[in-house]
FIKOLZA-1660 file (N, C-alpha, C; in steps of 0.1 Angstrom, whole numbers, plus 5000, padded with zeros to 4 digits):
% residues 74
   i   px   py   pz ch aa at
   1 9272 3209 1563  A  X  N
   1 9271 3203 1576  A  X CA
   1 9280 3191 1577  A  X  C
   2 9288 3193 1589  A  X  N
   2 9296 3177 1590  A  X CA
   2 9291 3167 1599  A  X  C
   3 9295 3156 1593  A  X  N
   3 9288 3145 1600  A  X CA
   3 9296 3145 1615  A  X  C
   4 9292 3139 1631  A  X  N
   4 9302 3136 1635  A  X CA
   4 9314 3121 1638  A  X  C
   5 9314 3125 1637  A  X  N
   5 9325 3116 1635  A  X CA
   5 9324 3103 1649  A  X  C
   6 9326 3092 1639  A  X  N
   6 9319 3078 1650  A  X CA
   6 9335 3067 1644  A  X  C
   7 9336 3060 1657  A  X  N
   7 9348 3052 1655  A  X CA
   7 9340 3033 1652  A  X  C
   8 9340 3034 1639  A  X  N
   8 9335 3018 1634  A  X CA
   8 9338 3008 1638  A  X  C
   9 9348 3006 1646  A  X  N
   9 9358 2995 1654  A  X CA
   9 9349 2990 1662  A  X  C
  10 9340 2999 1671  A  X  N
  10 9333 3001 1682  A  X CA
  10 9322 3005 1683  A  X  C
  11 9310 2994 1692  A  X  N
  11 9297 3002 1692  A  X CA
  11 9295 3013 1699  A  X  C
  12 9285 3018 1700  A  X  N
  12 9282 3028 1712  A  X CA
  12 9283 3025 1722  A  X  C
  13 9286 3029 1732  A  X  N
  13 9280 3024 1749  A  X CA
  13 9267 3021 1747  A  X  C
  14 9258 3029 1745  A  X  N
  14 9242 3025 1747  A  X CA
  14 9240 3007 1740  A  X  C
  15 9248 3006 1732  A  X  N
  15 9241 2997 1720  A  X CA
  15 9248 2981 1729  A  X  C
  16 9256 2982 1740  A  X  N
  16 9260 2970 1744  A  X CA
  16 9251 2971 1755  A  X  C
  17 9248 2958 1762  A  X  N
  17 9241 2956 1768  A  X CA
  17 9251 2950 1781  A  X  C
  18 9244 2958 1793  A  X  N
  18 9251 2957 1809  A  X CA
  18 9247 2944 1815  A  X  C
  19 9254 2941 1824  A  X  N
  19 9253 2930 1831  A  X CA
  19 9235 2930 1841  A  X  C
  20 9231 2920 1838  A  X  N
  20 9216 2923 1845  A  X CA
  20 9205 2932 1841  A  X  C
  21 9209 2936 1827  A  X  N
  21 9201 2941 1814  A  X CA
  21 9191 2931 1813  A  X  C
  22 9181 2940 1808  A  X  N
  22 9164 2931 1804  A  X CA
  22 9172 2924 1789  A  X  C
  23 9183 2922 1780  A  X  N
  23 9185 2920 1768  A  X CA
  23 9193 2906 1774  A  X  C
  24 9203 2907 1783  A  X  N
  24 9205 2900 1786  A  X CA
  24 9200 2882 1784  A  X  C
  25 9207 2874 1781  A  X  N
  25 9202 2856 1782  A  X CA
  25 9206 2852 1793  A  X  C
  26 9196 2850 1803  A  X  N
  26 9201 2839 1812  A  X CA
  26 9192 2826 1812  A  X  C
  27 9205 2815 1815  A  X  N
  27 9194 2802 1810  A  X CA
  27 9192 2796 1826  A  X  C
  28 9183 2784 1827  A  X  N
  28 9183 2785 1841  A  X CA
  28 9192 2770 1844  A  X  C
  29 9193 2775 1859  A  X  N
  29 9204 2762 1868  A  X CA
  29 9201 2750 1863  A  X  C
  30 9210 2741 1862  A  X  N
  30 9203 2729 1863  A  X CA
  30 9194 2724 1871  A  X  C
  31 9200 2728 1886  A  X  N
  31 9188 2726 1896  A  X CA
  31 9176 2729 1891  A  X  C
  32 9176 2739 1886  A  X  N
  32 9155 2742 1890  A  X CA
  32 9148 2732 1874  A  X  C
  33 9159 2729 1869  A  X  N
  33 9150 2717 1855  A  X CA
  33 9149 2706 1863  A  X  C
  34 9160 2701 1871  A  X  N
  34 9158 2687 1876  A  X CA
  34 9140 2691 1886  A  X  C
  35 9143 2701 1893  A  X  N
  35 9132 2700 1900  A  X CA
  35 9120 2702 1892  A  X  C
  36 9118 2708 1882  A  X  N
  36 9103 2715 1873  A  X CA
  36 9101 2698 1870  A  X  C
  37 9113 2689 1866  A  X  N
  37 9109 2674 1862  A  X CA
  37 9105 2666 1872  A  X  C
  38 9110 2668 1888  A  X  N
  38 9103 2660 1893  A  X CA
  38 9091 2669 1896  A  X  C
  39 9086 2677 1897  A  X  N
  39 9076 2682 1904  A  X CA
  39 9064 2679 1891  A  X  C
  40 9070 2676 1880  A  X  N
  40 9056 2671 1869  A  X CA
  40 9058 2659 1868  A  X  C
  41 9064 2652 1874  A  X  N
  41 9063 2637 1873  A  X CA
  41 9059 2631 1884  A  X  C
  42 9054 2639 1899  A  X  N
  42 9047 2637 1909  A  X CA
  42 9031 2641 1903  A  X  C
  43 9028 2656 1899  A  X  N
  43 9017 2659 1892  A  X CA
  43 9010 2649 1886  A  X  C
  44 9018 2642 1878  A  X  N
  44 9010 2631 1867  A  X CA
  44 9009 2620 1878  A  X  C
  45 9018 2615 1886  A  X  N
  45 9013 2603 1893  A  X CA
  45 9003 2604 1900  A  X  C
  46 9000 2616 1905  A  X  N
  46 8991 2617 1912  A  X CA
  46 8976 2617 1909  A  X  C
  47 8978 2628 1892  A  X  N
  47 8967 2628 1884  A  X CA
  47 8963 2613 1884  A  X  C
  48 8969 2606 1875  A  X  N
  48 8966 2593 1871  A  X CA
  48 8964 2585 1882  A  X  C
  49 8970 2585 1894  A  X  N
  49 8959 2581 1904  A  X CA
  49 8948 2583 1906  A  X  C
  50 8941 2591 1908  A  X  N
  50 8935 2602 1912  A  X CA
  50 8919 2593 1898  A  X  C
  51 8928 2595 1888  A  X  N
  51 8918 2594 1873  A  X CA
  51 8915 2578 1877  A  X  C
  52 8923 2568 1883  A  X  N
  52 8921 2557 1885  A  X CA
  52 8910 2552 1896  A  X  C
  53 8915 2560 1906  A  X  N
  53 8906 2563 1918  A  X CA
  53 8891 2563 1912  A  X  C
  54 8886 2568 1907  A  X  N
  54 8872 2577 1902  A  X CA
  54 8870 2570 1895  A  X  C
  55 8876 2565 1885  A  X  N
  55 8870 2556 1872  A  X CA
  55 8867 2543 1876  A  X  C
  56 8867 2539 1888  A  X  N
  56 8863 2528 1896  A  X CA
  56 8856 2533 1905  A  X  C
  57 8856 2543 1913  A  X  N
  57 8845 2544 1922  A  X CA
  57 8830 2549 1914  A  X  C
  58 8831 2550 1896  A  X  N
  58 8817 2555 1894  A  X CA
  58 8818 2546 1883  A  X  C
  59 8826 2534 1884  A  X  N
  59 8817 2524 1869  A  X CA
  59 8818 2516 1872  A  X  C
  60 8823 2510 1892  A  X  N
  60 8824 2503 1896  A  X CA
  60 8807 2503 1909  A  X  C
  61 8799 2510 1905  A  X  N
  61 8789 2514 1914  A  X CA
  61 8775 2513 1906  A  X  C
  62 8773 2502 1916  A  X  N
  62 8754 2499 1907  A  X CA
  62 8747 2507 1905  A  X  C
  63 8747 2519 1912  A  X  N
  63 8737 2528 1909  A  X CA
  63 8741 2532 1891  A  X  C
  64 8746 2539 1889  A  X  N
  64 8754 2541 1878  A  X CA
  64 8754 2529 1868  A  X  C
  65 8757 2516 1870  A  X  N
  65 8759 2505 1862  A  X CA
  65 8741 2495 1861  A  X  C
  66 8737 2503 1869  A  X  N
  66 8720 2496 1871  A  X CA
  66 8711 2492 1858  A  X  C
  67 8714 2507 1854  A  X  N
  67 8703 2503 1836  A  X CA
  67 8713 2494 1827  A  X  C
  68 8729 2487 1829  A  X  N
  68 8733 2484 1819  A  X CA
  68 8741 2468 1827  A  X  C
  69 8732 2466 1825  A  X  N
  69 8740 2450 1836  A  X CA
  69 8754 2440 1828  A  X  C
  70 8755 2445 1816  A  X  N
  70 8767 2439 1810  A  X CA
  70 8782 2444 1817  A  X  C
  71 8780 2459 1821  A  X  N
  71 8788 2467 1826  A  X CA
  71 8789 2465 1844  A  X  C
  72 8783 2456 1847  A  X  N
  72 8786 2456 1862  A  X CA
  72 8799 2445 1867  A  X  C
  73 8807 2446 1876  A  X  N
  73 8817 2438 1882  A  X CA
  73 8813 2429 1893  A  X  C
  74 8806 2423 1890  A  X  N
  74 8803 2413 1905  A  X CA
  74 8812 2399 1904  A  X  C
% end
């Protein structure tokens, strides 16, 4: 049996990979990092507002600070 015969220089067609192939690397725009960065650095301001907001409306509140009068803000 003979082998057939394959030219070593060169891969197969199958074995390279086409334009808009799943193998393909694409990296993304710079645009959409600048935006992913601001859109989590609104996220967090907000959070941390938000965590600021609360953390004073319930340790800043007698009900809550009632049993422990060292902890109240008057």
């Amino acid at each position: 049996m003979s082998e057939p015969a394959t030219n070593a220089s060169s891969a197969p067609p199958a074995a390279q990979p086409r334009p808009g192939s799943e193998t393909e690397v694409k990296l993304p725009r710079f645009s959409l990092i600048i935006l992913f960065a601001l859109v989590s650095i609104v996220f967090t301001a907000l959070w941390l507002g938000l965590y600021e907001f609360l953390n004073k409306a319930i340790w800043c509140n007698g009900f809550v600070t009632g049993g422990y009068p060292h902890l109240r803000k008057e």
